[in-house]
N, C-alpha and C positions, 0 to 999 in steps of 0.2 A: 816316698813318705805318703801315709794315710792320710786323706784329712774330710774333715766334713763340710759342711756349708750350708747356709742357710740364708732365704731372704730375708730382709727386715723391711720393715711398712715401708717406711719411704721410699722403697725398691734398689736399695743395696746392698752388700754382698759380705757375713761374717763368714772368713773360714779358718776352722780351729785345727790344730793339729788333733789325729784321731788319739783317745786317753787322754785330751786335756781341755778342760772347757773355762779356763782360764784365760788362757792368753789364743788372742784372736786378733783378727787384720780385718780391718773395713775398706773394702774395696766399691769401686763405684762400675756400674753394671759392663761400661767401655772395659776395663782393666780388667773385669772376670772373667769375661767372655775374651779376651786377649789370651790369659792364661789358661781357662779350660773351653775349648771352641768347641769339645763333645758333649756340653752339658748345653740340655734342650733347653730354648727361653720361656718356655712353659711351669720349668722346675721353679721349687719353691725350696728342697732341700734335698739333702745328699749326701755320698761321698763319694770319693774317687781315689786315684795314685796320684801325685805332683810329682817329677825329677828333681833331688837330690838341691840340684843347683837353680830352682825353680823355688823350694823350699827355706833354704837358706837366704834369699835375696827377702822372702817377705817375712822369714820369721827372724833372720839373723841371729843363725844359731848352726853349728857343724852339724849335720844329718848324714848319719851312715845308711846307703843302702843296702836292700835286703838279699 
């Protein structure tokens, strides 16, 4: 699954599934960096791939891969 990401001032972490800017997950910079270890501490925003089962745990929702 696609998704994007961005910092927020306080220096935590929205990322949204990619075509929805609706519903989002606020993660705190420990738990980002958990989930995407490739993404530079430098970045401010983004996107990337998440696994299927990587997806469904923080959007809780069935995600078919591609």
């Amino acid at each position: 699954m696609n998704v994007y990401y961005k910092k927020t001032v306080v220096g935590w972490w929205n990322i949204y599934p990619a075509g929805s800017d609706a519903q989002f997950v606020n993660l705190s910079p420990e738990e980002f960096f958990t989930i995407l270890p490739q993404v530079s501490r430098k970045a401010f925003a983004g996107c990337t791939e998440i696994k299927p089962k990587v997806a469904q745990e923080l959007f809780g929702e069935e995600v078919r891969s591609a």
